[in-house]
PDB file of N, CA, C and O in Angstrom, chain B, residues numbered from 101:
ATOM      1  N   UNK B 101      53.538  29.870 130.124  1.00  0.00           N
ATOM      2  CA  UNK B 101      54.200  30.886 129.366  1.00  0.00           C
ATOM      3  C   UNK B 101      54.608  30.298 128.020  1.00  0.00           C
ATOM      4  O   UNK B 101      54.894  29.111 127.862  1.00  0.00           O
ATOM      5  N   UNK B 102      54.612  31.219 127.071  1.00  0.00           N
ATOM      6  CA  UNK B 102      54.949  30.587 125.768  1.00  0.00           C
ATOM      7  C   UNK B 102      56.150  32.046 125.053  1.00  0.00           C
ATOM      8  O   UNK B 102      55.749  33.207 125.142  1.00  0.00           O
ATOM      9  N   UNK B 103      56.993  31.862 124.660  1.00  0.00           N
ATOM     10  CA  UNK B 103      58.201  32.844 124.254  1.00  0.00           C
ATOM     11  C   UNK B 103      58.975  31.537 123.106  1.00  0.00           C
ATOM     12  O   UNK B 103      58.940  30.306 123.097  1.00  0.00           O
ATOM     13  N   UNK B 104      59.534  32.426 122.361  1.00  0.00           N
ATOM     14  CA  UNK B 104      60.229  32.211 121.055  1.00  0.00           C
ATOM     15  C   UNK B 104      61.954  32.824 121.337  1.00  0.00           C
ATOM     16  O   UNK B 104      62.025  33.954 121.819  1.00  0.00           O
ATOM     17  N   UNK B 105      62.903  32.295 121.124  1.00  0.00           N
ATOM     18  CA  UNK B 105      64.157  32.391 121.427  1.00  0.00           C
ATOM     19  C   UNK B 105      64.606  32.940 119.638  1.00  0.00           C
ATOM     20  O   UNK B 105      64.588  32.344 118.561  1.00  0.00           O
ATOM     21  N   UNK B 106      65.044  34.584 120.117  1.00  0.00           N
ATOM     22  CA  UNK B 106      65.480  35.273 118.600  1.00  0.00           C
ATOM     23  C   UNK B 106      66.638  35.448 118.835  1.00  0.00           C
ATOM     24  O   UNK B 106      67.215  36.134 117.990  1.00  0.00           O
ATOM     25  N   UNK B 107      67.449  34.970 119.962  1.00  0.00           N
ATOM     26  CA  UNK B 107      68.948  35.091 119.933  1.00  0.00           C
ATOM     27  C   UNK B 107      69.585  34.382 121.378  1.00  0.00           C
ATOM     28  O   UNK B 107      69.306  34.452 122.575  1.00  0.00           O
ATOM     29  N   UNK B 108      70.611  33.654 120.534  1.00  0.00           N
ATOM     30  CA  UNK B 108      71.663  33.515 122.321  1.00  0.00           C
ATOM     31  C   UNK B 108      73.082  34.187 121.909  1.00  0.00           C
ATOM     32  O   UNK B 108      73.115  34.809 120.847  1.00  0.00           O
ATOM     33  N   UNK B 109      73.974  34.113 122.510  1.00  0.00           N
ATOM     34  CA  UNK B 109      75.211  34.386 122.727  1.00  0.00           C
ATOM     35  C   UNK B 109      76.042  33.618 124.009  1.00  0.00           C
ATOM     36  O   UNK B 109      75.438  33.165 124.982  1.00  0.00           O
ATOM     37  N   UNK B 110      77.286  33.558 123.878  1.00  0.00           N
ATOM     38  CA  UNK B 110      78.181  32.868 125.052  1.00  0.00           C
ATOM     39  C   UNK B 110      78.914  34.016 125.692  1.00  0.00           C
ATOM     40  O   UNK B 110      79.790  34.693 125.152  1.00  0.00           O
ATOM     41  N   UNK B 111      78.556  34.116 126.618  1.00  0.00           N
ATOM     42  CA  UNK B 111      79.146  35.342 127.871  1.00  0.00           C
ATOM     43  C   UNK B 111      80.516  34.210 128.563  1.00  0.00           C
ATOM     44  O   UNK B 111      80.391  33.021 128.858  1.00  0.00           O
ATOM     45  N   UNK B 112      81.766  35.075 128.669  1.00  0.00           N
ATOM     46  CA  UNK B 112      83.091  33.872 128.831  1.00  0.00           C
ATOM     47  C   UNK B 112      82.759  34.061 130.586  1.00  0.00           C
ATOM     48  O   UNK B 112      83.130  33.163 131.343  1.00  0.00           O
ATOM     49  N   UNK B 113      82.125  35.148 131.073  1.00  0.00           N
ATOM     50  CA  UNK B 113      81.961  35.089 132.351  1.00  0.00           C
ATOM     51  C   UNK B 113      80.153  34.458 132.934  1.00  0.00           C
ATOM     52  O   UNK B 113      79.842  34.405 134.124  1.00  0.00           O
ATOM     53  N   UNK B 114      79.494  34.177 132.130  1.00  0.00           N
ATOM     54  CA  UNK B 114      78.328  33.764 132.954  1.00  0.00           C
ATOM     55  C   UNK B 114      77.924  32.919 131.832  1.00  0.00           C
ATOM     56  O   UNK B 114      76.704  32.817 131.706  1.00  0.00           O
ATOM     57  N   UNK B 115      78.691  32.248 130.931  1.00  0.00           N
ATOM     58  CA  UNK B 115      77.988  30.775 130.252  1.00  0.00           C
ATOM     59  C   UNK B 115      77.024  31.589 128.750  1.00  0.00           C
ATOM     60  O   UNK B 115      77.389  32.606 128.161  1.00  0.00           O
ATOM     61  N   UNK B 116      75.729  30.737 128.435  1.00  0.00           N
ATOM     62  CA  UNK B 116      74.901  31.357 127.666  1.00  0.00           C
ATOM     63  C   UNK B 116      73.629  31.982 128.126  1.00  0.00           C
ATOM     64  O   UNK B 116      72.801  31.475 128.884  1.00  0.00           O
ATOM     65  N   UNK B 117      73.584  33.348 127.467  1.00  0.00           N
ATOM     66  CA  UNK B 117      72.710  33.772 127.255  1.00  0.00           C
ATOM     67  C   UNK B 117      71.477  33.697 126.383  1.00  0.00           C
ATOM     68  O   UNK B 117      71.465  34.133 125.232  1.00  0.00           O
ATOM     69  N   UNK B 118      70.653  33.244 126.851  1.00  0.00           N
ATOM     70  CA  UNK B 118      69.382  33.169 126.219  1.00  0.00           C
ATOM     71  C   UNK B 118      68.209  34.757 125.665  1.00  0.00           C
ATOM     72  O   UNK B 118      67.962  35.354 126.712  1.00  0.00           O
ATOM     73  N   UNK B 119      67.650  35.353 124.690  1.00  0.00           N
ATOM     74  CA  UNK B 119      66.899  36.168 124.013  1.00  0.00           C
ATOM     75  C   UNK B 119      65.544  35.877 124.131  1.00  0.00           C
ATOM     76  O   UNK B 119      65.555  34.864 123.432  1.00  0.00           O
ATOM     77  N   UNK B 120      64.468  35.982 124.457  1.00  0.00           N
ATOM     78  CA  UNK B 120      63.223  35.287 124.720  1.00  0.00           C
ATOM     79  C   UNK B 120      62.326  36.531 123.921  1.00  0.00           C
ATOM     80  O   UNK B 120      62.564  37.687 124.272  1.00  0.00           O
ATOM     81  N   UNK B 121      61.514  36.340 123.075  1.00  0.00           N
ATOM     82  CA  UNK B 121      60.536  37.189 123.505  1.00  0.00           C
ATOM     83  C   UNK B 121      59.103  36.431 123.868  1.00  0.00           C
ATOM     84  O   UNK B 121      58.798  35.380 123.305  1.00  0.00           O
ATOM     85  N   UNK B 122      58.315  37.015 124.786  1.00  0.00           N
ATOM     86  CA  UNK B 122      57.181  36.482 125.302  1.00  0.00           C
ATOM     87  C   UNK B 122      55.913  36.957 124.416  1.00  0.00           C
ATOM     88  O   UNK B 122      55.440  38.028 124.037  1.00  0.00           O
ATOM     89  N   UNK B 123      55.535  35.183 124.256  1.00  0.00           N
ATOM     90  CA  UNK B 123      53.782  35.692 123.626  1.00  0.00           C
ATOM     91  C   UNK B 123      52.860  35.640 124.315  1.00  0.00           C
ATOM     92  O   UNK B 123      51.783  36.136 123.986  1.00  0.00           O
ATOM     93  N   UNK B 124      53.061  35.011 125.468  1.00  0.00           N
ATOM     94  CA  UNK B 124      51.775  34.755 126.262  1.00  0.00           C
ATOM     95  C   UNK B 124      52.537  34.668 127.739  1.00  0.00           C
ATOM     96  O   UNK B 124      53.695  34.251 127.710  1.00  0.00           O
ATOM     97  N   UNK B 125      52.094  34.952 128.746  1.00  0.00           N
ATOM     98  CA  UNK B 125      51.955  34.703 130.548  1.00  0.00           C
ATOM     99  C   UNK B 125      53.665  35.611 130.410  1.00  0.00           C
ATOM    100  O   UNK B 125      53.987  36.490 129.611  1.00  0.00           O
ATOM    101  N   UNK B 126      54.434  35.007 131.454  1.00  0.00           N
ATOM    102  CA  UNK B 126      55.412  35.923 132.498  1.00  0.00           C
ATOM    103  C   UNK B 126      56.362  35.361 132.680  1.00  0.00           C
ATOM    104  O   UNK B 126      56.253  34.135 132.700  1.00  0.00           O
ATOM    105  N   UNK B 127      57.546  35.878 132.868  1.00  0.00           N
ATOM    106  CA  UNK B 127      58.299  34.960 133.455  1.00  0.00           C
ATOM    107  C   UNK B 127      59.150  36.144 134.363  1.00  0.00           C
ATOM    108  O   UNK B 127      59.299  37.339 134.104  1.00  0.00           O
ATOM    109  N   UNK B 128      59.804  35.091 135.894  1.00  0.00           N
ATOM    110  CA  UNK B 128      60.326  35.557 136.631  1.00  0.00           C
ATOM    111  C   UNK B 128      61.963  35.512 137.321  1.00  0.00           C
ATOM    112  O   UNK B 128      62.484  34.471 137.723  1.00  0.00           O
ATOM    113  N   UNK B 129      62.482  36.584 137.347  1.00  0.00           N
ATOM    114  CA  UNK B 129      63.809  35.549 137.874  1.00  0.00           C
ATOM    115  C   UNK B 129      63.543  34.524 139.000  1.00  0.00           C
ATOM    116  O   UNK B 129      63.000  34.947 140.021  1.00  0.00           O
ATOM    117  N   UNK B 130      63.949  32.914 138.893  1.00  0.00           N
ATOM    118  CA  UNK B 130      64.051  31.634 139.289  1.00  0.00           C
ATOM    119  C   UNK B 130      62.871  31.216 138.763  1.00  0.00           C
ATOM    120  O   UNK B 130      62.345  30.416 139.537  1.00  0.00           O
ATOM    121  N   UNK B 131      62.269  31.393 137.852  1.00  0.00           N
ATOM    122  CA  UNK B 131      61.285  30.457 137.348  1.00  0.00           C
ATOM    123  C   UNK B 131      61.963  29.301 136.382  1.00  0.00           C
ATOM    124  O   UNK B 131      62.691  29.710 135.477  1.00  0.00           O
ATOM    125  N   UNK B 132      61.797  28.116 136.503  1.00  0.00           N
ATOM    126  CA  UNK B 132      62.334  27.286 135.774  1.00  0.00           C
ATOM    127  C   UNK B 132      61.423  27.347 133.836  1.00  0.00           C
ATOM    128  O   UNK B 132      60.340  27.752 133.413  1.00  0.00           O
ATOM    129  N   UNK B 133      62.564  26.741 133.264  1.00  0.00           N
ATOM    130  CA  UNK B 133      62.368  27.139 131.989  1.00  0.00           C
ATOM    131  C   UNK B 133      62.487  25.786 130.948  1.00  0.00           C
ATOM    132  O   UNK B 133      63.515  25.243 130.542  1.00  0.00           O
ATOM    133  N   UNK B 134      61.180  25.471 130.690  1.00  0.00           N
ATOM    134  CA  UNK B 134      61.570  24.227 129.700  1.00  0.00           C
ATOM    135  C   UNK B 134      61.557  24.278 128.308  1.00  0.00           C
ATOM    136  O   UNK B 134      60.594  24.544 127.589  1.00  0.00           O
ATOM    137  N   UNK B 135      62.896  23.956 127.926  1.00  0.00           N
ATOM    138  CA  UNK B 135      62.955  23.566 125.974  1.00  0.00           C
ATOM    139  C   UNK B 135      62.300  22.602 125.427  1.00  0.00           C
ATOM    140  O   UNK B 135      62.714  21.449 125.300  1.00  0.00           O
ATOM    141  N   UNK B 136      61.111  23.081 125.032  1.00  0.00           N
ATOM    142  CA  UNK B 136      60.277  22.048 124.129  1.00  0.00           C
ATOM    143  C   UNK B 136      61.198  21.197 123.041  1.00  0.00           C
ATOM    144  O   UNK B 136      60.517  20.211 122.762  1.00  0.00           O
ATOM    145  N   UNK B 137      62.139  21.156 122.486  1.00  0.00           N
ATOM    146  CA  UNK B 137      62.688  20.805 121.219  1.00  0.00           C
ATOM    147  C   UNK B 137      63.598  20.176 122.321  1.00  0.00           C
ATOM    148  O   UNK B 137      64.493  19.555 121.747  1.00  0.00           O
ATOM    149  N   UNK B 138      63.707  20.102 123.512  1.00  0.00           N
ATOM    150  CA  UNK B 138      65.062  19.175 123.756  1.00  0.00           C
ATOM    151  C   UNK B 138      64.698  18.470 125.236  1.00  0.00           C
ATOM    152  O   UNK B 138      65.459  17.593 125.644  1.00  0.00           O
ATOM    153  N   UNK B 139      63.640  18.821 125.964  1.00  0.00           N
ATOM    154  CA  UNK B 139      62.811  18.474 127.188  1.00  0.00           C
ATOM    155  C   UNK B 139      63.855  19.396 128.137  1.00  0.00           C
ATOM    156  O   UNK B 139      63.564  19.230 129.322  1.00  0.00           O
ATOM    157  N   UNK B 140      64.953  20.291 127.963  1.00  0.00           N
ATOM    158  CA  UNK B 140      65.655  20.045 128.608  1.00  0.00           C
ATOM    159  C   UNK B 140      65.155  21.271 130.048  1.00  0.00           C
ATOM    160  O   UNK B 140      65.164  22.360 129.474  1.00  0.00           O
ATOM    161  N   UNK B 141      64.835  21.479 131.252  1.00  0.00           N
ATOM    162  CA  UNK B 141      64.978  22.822 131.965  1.00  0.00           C
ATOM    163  C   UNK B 141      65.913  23.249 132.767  1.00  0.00           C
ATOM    164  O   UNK B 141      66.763  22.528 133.291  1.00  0.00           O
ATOM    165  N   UNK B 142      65.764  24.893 132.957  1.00  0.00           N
ATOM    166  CA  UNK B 142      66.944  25.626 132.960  1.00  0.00           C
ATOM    167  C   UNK B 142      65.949  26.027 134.270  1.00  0.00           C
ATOM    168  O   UNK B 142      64.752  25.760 134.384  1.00  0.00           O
ATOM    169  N   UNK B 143      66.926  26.839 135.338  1.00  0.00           N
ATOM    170  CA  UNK B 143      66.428  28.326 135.696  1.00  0.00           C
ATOM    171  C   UNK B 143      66.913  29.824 135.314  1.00  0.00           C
ATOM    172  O   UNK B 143      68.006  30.271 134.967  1.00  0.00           O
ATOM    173  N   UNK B 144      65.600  30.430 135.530  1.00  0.00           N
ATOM    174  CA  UNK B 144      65.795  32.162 134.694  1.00  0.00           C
ATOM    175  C   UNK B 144      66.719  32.269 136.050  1.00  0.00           C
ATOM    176  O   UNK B 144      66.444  31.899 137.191  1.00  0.00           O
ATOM    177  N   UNK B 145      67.666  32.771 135.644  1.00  0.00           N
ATOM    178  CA  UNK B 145      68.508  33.584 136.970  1.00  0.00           C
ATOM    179  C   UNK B 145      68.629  35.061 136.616  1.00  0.00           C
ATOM    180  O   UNK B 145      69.391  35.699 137.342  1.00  0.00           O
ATOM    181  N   UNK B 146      68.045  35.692 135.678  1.00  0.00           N
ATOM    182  CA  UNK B 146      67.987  37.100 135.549  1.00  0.00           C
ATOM    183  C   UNK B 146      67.405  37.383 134.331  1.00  0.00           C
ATOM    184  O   UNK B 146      67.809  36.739 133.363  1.00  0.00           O
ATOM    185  N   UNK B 147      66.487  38.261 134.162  1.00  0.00           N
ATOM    186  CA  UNK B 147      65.161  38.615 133.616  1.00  0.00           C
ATOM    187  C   UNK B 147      65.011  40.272 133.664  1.00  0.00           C
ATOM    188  O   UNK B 147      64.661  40.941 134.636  1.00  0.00           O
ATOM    189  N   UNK B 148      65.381  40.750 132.320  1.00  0.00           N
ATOM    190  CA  UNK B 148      65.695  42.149 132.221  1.00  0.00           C
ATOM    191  C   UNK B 148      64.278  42.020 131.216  1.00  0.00           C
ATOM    192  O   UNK B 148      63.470  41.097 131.112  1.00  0.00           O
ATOM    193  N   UNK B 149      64.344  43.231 130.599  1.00  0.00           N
ATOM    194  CA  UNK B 149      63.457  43.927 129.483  1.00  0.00           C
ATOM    195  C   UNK B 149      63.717  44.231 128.374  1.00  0.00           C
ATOM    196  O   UNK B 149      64.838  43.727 128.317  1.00  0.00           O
ATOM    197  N   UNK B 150      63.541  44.732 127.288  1.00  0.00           N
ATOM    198  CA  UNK B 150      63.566  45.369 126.020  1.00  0.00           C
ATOM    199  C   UNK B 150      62.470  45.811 124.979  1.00  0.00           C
ATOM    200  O   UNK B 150      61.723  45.019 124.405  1.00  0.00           O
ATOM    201  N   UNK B 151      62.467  47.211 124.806  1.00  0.00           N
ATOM    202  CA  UNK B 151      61.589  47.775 123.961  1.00  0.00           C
ATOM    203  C   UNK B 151      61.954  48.011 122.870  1.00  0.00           C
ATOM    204  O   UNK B 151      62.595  49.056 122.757  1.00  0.00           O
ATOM    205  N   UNK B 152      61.726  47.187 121.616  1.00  0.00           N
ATOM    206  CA  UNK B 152      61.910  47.753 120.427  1.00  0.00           C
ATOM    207  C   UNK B 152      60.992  48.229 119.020  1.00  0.00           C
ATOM    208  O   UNK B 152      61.073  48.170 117.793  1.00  0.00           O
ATOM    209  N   UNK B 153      60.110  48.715 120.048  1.00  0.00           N
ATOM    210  CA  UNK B 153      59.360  49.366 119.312  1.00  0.00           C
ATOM    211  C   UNK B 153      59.534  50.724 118.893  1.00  0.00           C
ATOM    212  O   UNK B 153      59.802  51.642 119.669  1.00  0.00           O
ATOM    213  N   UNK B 154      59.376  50.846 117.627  1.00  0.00           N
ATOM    214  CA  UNK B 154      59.739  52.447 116.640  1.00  0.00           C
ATOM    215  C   UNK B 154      58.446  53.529 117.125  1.00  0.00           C
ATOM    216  O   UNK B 154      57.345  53.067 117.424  1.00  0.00           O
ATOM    217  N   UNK B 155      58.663  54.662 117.152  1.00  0.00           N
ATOM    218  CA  UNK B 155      57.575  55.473 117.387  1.00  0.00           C
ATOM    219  C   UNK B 155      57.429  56.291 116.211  1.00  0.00           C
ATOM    220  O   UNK B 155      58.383  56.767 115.596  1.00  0.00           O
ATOM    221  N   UNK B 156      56.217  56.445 115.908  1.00  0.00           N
ATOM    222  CA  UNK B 156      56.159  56.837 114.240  1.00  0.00           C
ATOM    223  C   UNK B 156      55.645  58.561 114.153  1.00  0.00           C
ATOM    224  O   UNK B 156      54.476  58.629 114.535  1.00  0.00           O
ATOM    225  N   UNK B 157      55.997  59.431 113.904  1.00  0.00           N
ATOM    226  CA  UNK B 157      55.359  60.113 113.789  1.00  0.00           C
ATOM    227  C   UNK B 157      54.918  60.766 112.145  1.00  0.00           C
ATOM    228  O   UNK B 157      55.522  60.704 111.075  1.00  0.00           O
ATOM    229  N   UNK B 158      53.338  61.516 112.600  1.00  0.00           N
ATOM    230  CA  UNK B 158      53.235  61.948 111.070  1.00  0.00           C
ATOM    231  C   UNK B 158      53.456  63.193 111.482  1.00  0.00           C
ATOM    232  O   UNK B 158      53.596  63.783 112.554  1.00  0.00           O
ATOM    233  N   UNK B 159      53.447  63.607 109.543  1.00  0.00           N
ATOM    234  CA  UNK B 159      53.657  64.784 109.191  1.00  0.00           C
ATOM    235  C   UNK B 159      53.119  65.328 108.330  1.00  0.00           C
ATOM    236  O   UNK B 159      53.403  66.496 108.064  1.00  0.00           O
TER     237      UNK B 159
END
């Protein structure tokens, strides 16, 4: 899997949140997760969605 991190935030009840978006393969909740820039891995413990794509219409 290959994904680009466009945002985190600190949740005071569940630590940090990580933003992923995916360019290539999948990821699953408990799939482990490695930071290229720091070797460091994590596990996904929850793995939601987001669509932000605009829908265009003509006229």
């Amino acid at each position: 899997m290959q994904a680009l991190i466009f945002d985190s935030v600190y949740n005071p009840f569940r630590g940090i949140e990580t933003y992923f978006r995916i360019m290539s393969g999948r990821i699953s909740k408990g799939d482990r997760i490695k930071f290229m820039a720091t070797g460091k891995e994590y596990n996904a413990d929850e793995v939601g969605a987001s669509n932000s794509s605009k829908n265009h219409e003509s006229t």
